[in-house]
N, C-alpha and C positions, 0 to 999 in steps of 0.2 A: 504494500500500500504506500502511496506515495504520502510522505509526509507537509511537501510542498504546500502554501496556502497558495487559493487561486488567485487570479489575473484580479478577480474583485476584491474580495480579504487588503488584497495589499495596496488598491486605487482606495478604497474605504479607508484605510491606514495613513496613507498620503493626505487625502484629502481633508484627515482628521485635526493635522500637524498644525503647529502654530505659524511655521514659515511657511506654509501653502495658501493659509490663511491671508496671509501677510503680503503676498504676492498676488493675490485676487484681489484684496483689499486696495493695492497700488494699482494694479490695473485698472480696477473700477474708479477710482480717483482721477485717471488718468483718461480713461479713453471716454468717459460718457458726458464731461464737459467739451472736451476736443469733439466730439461727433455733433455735439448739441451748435457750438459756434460754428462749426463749418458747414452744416443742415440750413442753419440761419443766414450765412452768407449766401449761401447757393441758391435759398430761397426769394433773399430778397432781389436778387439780380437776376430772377427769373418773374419774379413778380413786379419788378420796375420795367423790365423789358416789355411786359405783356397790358402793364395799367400804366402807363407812364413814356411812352413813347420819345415823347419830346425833349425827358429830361435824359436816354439813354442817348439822343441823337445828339444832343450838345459836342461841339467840337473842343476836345481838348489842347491838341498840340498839331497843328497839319491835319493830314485825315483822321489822326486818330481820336476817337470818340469814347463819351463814357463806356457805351457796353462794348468798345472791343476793349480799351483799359479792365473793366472790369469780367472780360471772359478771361484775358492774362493775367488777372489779378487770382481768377479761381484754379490755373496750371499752377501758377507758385504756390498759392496757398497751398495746394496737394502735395507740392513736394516738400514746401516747411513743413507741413501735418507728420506725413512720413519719417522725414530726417528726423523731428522732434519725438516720434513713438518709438525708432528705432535708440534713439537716445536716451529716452525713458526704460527700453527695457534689456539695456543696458548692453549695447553693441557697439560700443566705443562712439555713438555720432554717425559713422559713415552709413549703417544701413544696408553693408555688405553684408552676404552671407558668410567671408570669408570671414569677418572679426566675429561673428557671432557662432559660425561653425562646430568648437572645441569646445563651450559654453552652455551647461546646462541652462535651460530657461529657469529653472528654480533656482540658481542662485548666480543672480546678476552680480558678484562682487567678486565671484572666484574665476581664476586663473583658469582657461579651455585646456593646459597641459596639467592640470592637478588628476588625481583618480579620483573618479565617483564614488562616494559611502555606498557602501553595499546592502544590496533589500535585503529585509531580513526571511528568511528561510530560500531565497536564491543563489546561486552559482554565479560570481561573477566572471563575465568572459573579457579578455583582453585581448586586443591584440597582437600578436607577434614584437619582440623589438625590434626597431628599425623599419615598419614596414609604413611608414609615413606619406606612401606615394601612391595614386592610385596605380601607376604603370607597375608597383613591388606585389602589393595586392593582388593584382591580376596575371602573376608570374612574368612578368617581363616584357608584357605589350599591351598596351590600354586594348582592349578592344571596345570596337564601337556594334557589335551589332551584325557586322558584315563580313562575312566571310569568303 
């Protein structure tokens, strides 16, 4: 009989913890003011466009007008949103998968080359040393697929 607890037991377990807790906690902090201001940007520049005609036709600089300023005001916005969540959940700022890659989501503060705490009643797997590369992994030639 296996002594193992399930897939559940142990998500229930996690889920119990106070730094899980803690991490929902900042996420909800995080993402439901940001979604709420950026719903209400998006809104009103769909709602000025639609009731207000005259005041999105205004000429601001040459051709450019309120509502194309503010369609590129809603591109950058998207990408502050972004750069600011990925910075919030702690991927160095850039947003890349590469900083955030090695990096448990549960704990934004640790090092991606540290070991993981190991579940309890599971077998932790490692590894190999040295195999740092997906071309080492795949015995000595990335493959793509094609043969």
């Amino acid at each position: 009989m296996d002594a193992r607890p399930s897939t559940a037991d142990v998500y229930r377990e996690v889920r119990a913890g106070a730094a899980f807790q803690e991490l929902r906690g900042r996420h909800r902090r995080f993402v439901v003011p940001a979604c709420a201001l950026f719903l209400t940007w998006y809104l009103a520049h769909v709602v000025a466009a639609t009731t207000a005609p005259a005041l999105v036709a205004r000429p601001l600089l040459g051709p450019v007008n309120v509502a194309l300023a503010a369609g590129f005001g809603q591109f950058a916005s998207t990408f502050l949103l972004t750069w600011a969540y990925a910075r919030q959940a702690g991927c160095g700022g850039t947003g890349s998968r590469s900083t955030c890659a090695g990096r448990p989501s549960s704990s934004p503060g640790r090092r991606g080359d540290e070991r993981r705490p190991p579940v309890p009643g599971r077998r932790a797997v490692q590894p190999p040393r040295g195999a740092g590369s997906r071309r080492h992994r795949l015995g000595g030639a990335a493959q793509t697929g094609h043969h």
